[in-house]
C-alpha positions as CSV (number, residue, x, y, z in Angstrom):
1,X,63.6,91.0,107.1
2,X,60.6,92.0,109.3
3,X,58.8,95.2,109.9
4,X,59.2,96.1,114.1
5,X,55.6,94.5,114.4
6,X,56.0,91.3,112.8
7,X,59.5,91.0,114.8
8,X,57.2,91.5,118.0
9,X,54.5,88.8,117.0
10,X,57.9,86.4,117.0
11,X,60.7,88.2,119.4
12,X,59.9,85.3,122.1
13,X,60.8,82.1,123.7
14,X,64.5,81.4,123.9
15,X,67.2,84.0,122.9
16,X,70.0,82.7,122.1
17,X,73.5,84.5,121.9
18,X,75.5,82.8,119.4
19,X,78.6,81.8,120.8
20,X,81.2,83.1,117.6
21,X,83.8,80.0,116.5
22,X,87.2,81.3,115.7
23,X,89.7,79.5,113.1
24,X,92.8,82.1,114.2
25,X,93.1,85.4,115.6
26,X,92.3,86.8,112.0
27,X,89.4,84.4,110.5
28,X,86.2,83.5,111.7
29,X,85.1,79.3,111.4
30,X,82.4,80.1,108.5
31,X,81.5,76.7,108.1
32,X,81.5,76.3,111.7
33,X,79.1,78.6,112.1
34,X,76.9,77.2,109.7
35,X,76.9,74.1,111.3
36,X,75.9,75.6,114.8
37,X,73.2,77.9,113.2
38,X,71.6,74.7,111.7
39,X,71.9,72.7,114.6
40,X,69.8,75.2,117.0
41,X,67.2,75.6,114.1
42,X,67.4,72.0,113.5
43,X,66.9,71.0,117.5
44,X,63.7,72.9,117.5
45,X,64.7,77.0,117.9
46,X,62.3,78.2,115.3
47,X,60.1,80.8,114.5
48,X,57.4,81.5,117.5
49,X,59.6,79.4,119.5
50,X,62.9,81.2,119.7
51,X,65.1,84.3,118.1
52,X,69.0,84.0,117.3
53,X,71.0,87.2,117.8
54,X,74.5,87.2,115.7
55,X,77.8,88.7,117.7
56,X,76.5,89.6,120.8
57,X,78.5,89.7,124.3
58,X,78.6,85.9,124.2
59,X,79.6,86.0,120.3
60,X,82.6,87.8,121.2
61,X,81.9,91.3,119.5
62,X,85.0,92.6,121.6
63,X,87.3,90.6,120.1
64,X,85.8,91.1,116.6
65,X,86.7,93.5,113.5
66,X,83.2,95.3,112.2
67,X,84.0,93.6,109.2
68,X,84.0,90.6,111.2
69,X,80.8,91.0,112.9
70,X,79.6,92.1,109.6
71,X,80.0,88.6,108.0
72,X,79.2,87.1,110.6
73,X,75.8,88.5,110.6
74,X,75.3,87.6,106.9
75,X,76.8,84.2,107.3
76,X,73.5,83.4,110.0
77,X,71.3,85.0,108.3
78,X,72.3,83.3,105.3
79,X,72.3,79.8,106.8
80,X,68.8,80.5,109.2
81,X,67.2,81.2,105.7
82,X,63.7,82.6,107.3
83,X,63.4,79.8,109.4
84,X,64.0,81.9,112.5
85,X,64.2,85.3,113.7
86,X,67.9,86.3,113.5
87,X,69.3,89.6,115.4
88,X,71.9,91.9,114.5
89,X,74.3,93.4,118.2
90,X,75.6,96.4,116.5
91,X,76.7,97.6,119.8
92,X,79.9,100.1,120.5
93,X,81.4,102.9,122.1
94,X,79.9,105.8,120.2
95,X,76.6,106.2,118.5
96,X,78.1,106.7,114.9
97,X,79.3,102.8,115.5
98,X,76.5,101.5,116.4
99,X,74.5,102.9,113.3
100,X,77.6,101.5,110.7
101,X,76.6,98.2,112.1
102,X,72.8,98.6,111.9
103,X,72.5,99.8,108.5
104,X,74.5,96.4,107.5
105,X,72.0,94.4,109.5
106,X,69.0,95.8,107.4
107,X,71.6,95.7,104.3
108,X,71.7,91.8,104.8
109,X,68.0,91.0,105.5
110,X,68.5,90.8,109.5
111,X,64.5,90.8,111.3
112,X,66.1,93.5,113.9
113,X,68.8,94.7,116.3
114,X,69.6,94.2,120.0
115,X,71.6,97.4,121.1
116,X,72.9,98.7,124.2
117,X,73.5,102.5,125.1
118,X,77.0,103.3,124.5
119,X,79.4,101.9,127.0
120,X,82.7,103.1,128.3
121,X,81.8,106.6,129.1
122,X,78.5,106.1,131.5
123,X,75.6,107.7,129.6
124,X,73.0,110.0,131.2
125,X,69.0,109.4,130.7
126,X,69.2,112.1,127.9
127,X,72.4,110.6,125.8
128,X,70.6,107.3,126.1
129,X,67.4,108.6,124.6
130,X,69.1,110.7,121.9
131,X,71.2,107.5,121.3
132,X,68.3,105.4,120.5
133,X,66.3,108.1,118.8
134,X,69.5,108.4,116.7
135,X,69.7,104.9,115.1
136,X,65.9,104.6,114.8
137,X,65.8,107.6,112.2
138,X,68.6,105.7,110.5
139,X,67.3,102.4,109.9
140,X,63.5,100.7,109.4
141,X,64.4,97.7,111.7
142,X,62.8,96.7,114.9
143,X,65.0,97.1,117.9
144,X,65.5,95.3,121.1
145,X,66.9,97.6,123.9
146,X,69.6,95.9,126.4
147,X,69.3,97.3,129.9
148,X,72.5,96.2,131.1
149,X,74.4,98.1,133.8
150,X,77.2,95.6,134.4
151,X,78.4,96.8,130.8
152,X,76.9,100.8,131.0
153,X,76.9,101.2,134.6
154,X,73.5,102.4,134.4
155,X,70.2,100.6,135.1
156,X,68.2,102.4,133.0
157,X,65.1,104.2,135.6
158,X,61.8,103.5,134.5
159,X,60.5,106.6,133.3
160,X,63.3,106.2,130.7
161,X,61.9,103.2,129.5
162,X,58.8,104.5,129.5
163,X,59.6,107.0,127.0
164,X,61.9,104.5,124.5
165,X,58.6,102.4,124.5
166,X,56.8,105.1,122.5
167,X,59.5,105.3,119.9
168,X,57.6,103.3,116.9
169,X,60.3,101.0,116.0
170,X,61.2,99.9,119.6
171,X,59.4,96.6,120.7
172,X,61.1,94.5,123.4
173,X,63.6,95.2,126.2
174,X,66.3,92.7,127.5
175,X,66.4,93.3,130.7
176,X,68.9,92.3,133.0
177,X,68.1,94.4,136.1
178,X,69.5,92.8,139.0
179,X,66.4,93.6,141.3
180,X,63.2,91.5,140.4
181,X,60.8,94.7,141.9
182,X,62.2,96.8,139.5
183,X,62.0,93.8,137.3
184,X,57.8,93.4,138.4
185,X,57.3,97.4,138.2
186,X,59.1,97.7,134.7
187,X,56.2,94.6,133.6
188,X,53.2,96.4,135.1
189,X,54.5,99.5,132.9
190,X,55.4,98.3,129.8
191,X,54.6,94.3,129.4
192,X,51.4,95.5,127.2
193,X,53.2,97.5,125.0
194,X,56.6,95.7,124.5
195,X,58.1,92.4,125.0
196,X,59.9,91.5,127.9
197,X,62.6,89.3,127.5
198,X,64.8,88.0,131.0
199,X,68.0,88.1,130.9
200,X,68.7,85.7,133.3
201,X,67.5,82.7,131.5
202,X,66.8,79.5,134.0
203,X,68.0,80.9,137.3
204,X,65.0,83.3,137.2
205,X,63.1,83.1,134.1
206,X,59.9,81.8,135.7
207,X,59.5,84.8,138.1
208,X,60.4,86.9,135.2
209,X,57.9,85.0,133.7
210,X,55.5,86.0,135.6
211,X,56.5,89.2,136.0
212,X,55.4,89.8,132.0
213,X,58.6,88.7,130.5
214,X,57.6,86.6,126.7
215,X,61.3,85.0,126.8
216,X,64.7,84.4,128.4
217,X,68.4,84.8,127.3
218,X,69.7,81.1,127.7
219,X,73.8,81.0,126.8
220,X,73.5,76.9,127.5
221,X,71.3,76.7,124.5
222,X,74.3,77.0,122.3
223,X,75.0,73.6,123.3
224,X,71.8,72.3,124.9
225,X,69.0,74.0,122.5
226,X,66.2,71.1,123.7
227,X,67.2,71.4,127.1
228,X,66.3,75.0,126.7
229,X,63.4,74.6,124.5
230,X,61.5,72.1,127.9
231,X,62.8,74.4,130.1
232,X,60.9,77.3,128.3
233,X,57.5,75.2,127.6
234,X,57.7,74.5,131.3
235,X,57.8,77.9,132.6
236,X,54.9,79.3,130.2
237,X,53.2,76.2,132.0
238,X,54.0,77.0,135.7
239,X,55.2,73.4,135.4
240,X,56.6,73.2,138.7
241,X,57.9,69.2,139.0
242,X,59.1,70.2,135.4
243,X,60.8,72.4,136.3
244,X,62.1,71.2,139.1
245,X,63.9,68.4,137.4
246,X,65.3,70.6,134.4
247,X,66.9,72.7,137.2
248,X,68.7,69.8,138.7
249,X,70.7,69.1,135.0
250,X,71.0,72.5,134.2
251,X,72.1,74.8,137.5
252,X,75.4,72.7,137.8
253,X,76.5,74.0,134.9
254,X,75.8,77.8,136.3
255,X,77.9,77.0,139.2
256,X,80.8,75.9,137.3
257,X,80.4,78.9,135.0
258,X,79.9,81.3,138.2
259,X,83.1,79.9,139.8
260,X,85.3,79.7,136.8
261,X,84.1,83.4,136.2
262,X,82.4,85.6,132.9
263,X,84.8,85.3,130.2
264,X,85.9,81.1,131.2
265,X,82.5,80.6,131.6
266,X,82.3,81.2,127.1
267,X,85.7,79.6,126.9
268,X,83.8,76.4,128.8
269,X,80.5,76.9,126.9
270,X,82.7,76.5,123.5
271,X,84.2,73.5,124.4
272,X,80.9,72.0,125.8
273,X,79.5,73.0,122.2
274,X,82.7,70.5,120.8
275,X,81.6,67.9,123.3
276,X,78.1,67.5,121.4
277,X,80.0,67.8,118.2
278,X,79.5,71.5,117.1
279,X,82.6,73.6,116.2
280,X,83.8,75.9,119.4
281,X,86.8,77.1,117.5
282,X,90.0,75.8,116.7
283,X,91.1,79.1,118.6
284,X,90.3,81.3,121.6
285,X,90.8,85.0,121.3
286,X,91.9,86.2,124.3
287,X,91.0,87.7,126.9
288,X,89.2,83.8,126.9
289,X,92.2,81.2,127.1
290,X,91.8,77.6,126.7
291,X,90.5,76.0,129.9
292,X,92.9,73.8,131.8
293,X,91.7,70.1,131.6
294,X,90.5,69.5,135.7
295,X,87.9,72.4,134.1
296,X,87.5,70.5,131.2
297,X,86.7,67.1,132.9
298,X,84.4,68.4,135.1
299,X,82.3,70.0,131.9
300,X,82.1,67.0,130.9
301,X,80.6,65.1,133.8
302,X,77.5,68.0,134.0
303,X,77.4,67.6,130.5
304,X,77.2,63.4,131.5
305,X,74.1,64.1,133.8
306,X,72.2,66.5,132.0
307,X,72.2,63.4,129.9
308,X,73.5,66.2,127.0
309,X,76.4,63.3,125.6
């Protein structure tokens, strides 16, 4: 476990959000998990390099129990054993939720949380606040705020950000504005007193980049950490050429995803993760299904020419 400033010396690089293997509608893959925590660590996602966060969107946190998303947390942290910044999601509906989940996280040694507003109801600039004021009076751990308006219907303003900044424990935002100005303005206001982490990984990390952002969600780690890891090295770099040829193996794989849709695109990104021989679950909770095999067989040819098999 870190104190909020050692998390923000490390909270960089590449972000991953654990995709969450399933044995059955009622029990998580344990060892499976294991083995995919190992992998990224072992592929090069280490500390100063990259952050893992436990049972977020991605991970399935809908379709999970708390007590589920509880072990699962301890099961990463567990298997990560120091060797890389691991994040609890405790996110839910209501604020007394989300602060169940936290104090587990600092219970079981996690380095901090990522945590949304409350979704469902669409929260006002003043229920957000009060919601993050909230958990940081009830536990000591750093925190990661998710702007994220597709799942709050709000894009939190500015001057809201502004004034989470100043709470102690807060040290990085995950941003996922959809417009890069407000993206550019939020850096200007708060990229020396927070980090900045994209959420749009490859499509626009490097303008992110360069908007102040330190890191970048990237959901095709789970399967393609070293991928990830050049592409990330590259953009600190403003390696153009670099870049240029990491886009052409890894953007087919966002078009698939984009045309299959949000919740296919984790059912694909599982079974990509069983094409390089990690466990994507022997089951798939829905509202994900499994994907029919013209999906499947096309998965595998990007996979083919990203060179990932």
């Amino acid at each position: 476990m870190r104190t909020p400033a050692e998390l923000q010396e490390v909270l960089r690089g590449i972000v991953v959000i654990q995709f969450t293997p399933f044995k059955s509608a009622t029990e998580l893959d344990e060892p499976g998990i294991r083995k995919n925590t190992s992998y990224l660590i072992d592929s090069g996602l280490v500390t100063g390099r990259g952050v893992l966060v436990a049972g977020g969107s991605n991970g399935q946190c809908f379709n999970m129990s708390s007590e589920e998303r509880k072990r699962l947390l301890e099961i990463v942290i567990d298997e990560a054993r120091g060797r890389v910044p691991v994040l609890g999601c405790p996110n839910h509906t209501s604020t007394h939720l989300v602060i169940d989940l936290a104090k587990h996280a600092e219970r079981a040694g996690a380095d901090g949380l990522m945590v949304l507003p409350t979704y469902y109801q669409t929260p006002d600039d003043t229920s957000i606040y009060k919601h993050y004021e909230a958990i940081t009076n009830e536990t000591k751990l750093g925190i990661m705020v998710y702007n994220n308006q597709w799942v709050t219907s709000r894009d939190m303003p500015i001057p809201l950000l502004k004034k989470l900044a100043d709470i102690e424990s807060i040290v990085a935002l995950k941003d996922c504005t959809p417009s890069f100005e407000k993206m550019w303005a939020t850096g200007v206001e708060l990229a020396d007193k927070i980090n900045i982490i994209s959420c749009f990984g490859f499509t626009r990390g490097p303008c992110d980049y360069i908007a102040g952002a330190v890191g970048a969600i990237c959901r095709l780690a789970n399967f393609a950490p070293k991928l990830s890891l050049d592409w990330d090295e590259a953009a600190r770099a403003r390696d153009m050429d670099r870049l240029g040829d990491l886009y052409a193996k890894m953007m087919p794989f966002e078009d698939l995803f984009a045309e299959v849709g949000e919740d296919q695109a984790q059912a694909l990104g599982m079974r990509a993760m069983e094409m390089v021989g990690l466990s994507g679950g022997q089951f798939l909770r829905l509202p994900l299904y499994e994907p029919p095999q013209e999906q499947k067989d096309r998965l595998r040819k990007v996979m083919a020419s990203a060179g990932l098999l």
